[in-house]
PLY file of the C-alpha trace (Angstrom):
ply
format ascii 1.0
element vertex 360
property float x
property float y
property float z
element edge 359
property int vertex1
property int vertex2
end_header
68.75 53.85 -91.17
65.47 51.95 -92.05
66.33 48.50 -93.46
62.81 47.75 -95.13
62.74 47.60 -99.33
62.66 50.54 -100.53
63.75 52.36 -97.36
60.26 52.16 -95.80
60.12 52.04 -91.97
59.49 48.75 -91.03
62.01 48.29 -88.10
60.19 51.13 -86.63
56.95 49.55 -86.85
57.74 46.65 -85.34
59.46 47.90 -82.20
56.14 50.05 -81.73
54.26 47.05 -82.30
56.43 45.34 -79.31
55.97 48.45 -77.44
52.02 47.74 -77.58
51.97 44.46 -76.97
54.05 44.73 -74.15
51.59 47.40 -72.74
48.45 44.80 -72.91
50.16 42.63 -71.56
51.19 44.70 -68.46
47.37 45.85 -68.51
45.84 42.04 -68.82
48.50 41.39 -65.74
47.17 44.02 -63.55
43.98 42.82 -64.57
44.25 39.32 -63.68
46.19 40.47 -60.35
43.19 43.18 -59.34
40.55 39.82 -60.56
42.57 37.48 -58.47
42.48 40.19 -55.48
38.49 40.53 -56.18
37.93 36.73 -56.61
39.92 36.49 -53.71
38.18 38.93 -51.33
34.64 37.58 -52.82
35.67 34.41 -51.44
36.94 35.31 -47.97
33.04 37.30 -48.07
31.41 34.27 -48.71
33.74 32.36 -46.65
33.92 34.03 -43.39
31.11 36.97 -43.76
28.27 35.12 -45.74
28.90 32.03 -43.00
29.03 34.29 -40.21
25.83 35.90 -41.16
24.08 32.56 -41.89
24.98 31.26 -38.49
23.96 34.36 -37.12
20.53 34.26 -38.81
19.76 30.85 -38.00
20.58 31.94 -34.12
19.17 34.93 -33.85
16.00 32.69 -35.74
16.15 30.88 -33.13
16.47 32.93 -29.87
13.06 35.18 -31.83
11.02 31.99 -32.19
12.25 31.31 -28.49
10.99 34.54 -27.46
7.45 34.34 -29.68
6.75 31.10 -28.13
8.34 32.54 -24.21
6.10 35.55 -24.74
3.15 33.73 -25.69
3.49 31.28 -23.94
3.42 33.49 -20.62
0.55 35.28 -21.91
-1.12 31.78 -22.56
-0.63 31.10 -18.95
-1.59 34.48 -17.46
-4.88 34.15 -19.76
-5.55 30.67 -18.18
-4.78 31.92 -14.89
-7.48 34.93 -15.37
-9.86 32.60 -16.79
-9.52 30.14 -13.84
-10.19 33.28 -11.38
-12.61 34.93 -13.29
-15.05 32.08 -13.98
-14.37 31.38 -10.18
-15.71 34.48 -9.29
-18.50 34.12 -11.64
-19.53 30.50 -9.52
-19.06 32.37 -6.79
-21.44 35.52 -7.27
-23.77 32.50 -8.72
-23.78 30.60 -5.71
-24.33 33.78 -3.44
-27.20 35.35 -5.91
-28.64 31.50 -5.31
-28.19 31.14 -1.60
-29.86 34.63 -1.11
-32.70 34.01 -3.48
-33.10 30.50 -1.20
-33.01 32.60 1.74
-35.72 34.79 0.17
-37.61 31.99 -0.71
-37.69 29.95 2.72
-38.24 33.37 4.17
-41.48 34.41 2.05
-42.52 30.96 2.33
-42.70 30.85 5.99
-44.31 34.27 6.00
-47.49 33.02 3.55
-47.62 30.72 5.44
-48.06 32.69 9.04
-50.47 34.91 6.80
-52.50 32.40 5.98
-52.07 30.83 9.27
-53.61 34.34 10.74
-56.43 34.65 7.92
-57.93 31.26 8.35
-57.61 32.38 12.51
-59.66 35.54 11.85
-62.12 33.76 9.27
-62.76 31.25 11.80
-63.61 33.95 14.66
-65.47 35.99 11.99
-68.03 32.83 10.89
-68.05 31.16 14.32
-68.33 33.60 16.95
-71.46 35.29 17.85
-71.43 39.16 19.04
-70.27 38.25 22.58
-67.66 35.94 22.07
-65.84 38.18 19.26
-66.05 40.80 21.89
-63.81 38.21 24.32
-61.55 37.97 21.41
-60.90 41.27 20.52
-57.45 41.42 21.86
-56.51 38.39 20.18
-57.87 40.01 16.97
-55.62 42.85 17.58
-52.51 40.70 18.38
-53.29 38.51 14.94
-53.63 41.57 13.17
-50.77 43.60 14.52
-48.55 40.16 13.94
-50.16 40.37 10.14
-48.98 43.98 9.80
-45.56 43.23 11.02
-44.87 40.67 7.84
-43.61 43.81 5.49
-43.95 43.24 1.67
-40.71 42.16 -0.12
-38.95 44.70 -1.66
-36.39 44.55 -3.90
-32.89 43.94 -3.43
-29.50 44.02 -5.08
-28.33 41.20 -2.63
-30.81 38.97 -5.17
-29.19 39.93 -8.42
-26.32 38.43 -9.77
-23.21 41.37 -10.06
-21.90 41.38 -13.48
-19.64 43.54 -11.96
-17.50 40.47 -10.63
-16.11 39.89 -14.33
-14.09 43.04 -14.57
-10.89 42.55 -15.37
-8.15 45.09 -16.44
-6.25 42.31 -18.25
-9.03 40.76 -19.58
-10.38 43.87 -21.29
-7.37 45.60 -22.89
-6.65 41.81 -24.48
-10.23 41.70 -25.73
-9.84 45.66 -26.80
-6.38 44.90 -28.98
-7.98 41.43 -30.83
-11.29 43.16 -31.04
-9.45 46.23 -33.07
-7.13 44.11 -34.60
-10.16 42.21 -36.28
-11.95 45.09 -37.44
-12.18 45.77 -41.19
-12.12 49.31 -40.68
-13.30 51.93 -38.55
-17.00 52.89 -39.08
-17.31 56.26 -41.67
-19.13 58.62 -39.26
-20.06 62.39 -40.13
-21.61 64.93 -38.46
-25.40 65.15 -38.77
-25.34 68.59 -39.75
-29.46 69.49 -38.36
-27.67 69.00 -34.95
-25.16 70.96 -34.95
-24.77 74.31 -32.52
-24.60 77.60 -33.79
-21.25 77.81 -31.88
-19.37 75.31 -34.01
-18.47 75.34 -37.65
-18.72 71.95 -39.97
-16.35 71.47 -42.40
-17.37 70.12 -46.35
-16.83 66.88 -45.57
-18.94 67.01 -42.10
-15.91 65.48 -40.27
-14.56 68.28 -38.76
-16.04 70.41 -35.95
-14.35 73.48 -34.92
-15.60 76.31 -31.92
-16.48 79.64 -32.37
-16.93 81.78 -29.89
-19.06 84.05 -32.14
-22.31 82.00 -32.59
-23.53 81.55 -36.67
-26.93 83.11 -37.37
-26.27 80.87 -40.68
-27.66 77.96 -38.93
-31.22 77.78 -39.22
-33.04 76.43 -36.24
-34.56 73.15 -35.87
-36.00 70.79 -33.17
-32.77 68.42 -33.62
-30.34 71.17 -33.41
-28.70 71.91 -30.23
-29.13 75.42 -29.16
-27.00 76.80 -26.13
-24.05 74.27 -25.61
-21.06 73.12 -28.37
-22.75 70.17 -29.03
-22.93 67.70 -32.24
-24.18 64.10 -33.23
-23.19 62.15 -36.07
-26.05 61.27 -38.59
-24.87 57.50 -37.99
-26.95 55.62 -35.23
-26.52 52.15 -33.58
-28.87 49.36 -32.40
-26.76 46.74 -32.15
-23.26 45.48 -32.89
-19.59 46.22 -32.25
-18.56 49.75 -33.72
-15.61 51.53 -33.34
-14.14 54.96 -34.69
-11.20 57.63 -34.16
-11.07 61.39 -33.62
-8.29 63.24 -34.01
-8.07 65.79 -30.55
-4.41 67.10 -31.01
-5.63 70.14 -31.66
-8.12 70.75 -28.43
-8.29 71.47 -24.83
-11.42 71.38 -24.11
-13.86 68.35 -26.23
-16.50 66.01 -25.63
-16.59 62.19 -27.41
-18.76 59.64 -26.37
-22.50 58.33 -27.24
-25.97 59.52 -26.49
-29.51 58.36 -26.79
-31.45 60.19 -29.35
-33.82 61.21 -26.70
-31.13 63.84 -25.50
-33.04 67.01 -25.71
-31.23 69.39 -27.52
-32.76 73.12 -26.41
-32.10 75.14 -23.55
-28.42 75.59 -21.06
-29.76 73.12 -18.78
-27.98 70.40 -17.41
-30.28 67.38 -19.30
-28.53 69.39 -22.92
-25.38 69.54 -21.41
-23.28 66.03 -22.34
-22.18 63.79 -19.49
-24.78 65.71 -16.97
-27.79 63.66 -17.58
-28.97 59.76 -18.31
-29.05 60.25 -21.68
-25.13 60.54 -22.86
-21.72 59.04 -22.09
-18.64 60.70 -22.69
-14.32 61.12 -22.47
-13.94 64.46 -21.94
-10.92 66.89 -21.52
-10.48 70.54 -20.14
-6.90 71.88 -19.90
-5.16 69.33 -18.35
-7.90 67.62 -16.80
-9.88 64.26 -18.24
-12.78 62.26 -17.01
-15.36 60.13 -17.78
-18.81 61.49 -17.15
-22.52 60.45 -17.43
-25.70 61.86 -15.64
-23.39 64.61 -13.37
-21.29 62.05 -12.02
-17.86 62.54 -13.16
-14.96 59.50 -12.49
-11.36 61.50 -13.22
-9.01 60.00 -15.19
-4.99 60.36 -14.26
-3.87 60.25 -18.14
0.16 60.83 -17.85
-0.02 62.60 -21.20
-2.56 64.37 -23.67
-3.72 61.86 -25.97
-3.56 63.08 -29.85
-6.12 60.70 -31.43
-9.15 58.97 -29.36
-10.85 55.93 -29.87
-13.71 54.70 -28.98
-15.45 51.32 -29.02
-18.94 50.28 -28.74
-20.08 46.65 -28.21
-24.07 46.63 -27.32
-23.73 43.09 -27.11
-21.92 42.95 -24.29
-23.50 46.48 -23.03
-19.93 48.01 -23.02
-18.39 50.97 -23.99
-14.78 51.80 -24.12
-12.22 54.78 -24.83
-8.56 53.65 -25.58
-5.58 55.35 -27.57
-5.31 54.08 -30.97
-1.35 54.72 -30.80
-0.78 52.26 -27.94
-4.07 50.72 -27.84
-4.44 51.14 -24.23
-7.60 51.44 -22.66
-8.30 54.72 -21.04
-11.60 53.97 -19.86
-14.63 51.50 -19.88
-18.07 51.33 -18.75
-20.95 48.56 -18.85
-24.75 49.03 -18.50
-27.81 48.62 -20.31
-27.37 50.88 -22.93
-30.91 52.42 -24.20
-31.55 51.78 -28.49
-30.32 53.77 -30.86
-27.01 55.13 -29.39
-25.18 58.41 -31.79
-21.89 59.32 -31.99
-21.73 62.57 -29.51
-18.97 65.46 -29.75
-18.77 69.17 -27.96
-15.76 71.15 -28.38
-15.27 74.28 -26.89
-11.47 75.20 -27.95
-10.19 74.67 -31.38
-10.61 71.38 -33.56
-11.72 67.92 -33.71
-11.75 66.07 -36.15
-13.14 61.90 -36.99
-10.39 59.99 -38.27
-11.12 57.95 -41.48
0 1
1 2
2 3
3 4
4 5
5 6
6 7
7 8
8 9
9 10
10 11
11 12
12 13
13 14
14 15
15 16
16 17
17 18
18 19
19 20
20 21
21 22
22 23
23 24
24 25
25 26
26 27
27 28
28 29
29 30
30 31
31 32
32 33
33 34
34 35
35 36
36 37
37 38
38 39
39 40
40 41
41 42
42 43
43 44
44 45
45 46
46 47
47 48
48 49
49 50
50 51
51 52
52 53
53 54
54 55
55 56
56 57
57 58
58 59
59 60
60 61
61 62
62 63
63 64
64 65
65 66
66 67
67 68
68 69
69 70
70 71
71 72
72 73
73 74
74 75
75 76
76 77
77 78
78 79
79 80
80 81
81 82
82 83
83 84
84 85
85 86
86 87
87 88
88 89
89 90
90 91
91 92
92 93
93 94
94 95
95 96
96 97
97 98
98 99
99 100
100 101
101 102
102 103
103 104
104 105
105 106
106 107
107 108
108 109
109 110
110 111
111 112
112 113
113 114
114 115
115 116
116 117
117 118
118 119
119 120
120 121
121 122
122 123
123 124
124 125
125 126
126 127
127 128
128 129
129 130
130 131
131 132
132 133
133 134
134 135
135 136
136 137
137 138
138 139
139 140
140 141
141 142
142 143
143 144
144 145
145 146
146 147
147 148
148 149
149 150
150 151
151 152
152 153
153 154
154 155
155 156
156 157
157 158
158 159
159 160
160 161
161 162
162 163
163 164
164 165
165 166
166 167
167 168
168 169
169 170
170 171
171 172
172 173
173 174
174 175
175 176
176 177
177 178
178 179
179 180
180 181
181 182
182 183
183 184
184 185
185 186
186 187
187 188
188 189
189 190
190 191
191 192
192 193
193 194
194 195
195 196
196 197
197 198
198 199
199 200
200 201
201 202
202 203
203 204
204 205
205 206
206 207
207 208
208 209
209 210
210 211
211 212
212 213
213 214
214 215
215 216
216 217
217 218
218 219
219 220
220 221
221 222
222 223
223 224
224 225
225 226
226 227
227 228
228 229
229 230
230 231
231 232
232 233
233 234
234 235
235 236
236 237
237 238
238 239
239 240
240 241
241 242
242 243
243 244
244 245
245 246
246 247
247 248
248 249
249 250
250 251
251 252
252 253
253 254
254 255
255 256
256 257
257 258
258 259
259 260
260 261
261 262
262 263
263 264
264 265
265 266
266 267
267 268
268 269
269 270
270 271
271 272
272 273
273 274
274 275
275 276
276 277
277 278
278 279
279 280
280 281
281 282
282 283
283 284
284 285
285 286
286 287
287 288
288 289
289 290
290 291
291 292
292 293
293 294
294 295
295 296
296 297
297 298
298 299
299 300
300 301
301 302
302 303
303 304
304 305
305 306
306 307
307 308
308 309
309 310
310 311
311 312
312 313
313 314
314 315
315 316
316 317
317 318
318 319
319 320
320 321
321 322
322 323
323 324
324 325
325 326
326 327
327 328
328 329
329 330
330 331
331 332
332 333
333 334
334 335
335 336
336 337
337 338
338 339
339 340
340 341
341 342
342 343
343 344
344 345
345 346
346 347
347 348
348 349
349 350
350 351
351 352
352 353
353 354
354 355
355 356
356 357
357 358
358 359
């Protein structure tokens, strides 16, 4: 029976009234037991994990700025080492281009002055002699003159020129290749100059691809700058001095051309002086099937590549009269040649399978 006034429920009320309380309070136990469990577990983290990972940072810190400064350190010394050998070599092709030019010198020297020696012999006879006596002499005359004959005229000699050859350096030049690209703003925009290009390739909008066709374009309307018979193209862009570099994308091909060329590279005809790499007048990396090379005026230097590269670089410096291939992935050099570069150089590409394309 309810025992409220007026028979109203109020013993009821309160027992369900207990009955809530009593579940908070089991609920703000659990609570505090699942915080306490959390705080707990957040403490052995920062205790034992955080710490651990700290120390660990700070050591593994420590063994990378070891490394850095090991690594660098031992290309610091292999750099000194190549600069001590190198600028020995250079004293030393000095010294011989010196010593032979002395040689030369003493040589010629001596040989004036037996010429001279001889002429003022032979003006003598001629002013002093009368008919008779120059007779008696005769054979002397012959002697002097045979001795004069015998005192060649000096030709020129590679012996006498110093061999900037005696620089080259493997090490030397794929260092100077890496900082050299890793200074570069950017690689120069080059497009196809489109007046040049052969009937058997196609140019895409954006003149950056080239891509063969066996089926030559009657499109193309003929020019004195376009090339006529082989898969040749140069880029409207053209270089008289400076460093230069740029990328072409050669995934796609078996059989291209990249290099430079002199704009004097005739352009008609199936001759070798069109064809690139076969005459004076361009310098190129080239690839058929599995086979690369570098070639320039029909003299072609193969190049054991262990695998196809997908992109190819090239970099120009006419300062230093150098021009270099390497693999922008790795940035190892595949190739480089020096000489005296004729002005302007272009941007040269032939492709006779598929696509290539300049990177930019």
């Amino acid at each position: 029976a309810c025992a409220g006034v007026g028979g109203r429920c109020e013993g009821h009320r309160i027992r369900r009234a207990e009955q809530r309380a009593e579940e908070l309070r089991n609920k703000i136990v659990d609570q505090c037991e699942r915080l306490q469990l959390q705080s707990a577990g957040i403490s052995k983290y920062m205790a034992e994990v955080l710490s651990g990972k700290n120390q660990r940072a700070v050591s593994m810190a420590s063994s990378a700025r070891e490394l850095v400064i090991q690594r660098l350190s031992l290309v610091r010394s292999l750099c000194e080492s190549e600069e001590q050998r190198l600028l020995e070599q250079v004293h030393g092709e000095e010294e011989r281009a010196h010593q032979s030019i002395l040689t030369q010198r003493v040589h010629w020297a001596e040989a004036l002055q037996k010429l001279d020696t001889i002429r003022t012999s032979l003006v003598d006879m001629l002013t002093h002699l009368d008919d008779f006596q120059l007779i008696q002499k005769e054979q002397e005359i012959f002697e002097r003159t045979e001795e004069a004959e015998g005192i060649l005229d000096p030709q020129e000699s590679e012996k006498l020129n110093f061999n900037e050859k005696c620089t080259w350096s493997p090490l030397l030049t794929q260092l100077w290749a890496t900082a050299v690209l890793g200074s570069l703003s950017g690689m120069e925009d080059i497009r196809i100059d489109e007046k040049t290009i052969s009937p058997s390739l196609q140019l895409s909008d954006d003149r950056r691809t080239v891509t063969f066709s066996a089926k030559k374009s009657k499109a193309c309307a003929d020019g004195p700058e376009r090339f006529d018979h082989w898969p040749n193209a140069l880029a409207a862009t053209s270089f008289q001095e400076g460093l230069h570099a740029w990328m072409v994308n050669v995934q796609n091909s078996c059989a291209y051309k990249v290099g430079v060329a002199s704009s004097q590279l005739p352009r008609k005809g199936s001759g070798s002086d069109c064809r690139l790499g076969h005459n004076a007048y361009s310098w190129v990396f080239s690839r058929y099937d599995q086979e690369f090379c570098f070639s320039h005026n029909g003299r072609h230097e193969p190049l054991g590549l262990l695998q196809c590269p997908a992109q190819l670089g090239v970099l120009l410096d006419l300062q230093a009269q150098e021009l270099l291939f390497f693999e922008p992935a790795s940035g190892t050099v595949l190739y480089s040649y020096r000489t005296a570069f004729p002005r302007p150089l272009r941007p040269v590409f032939a492709v006779a399978h598929q696509t290539i394309s300049i990177i930019h």
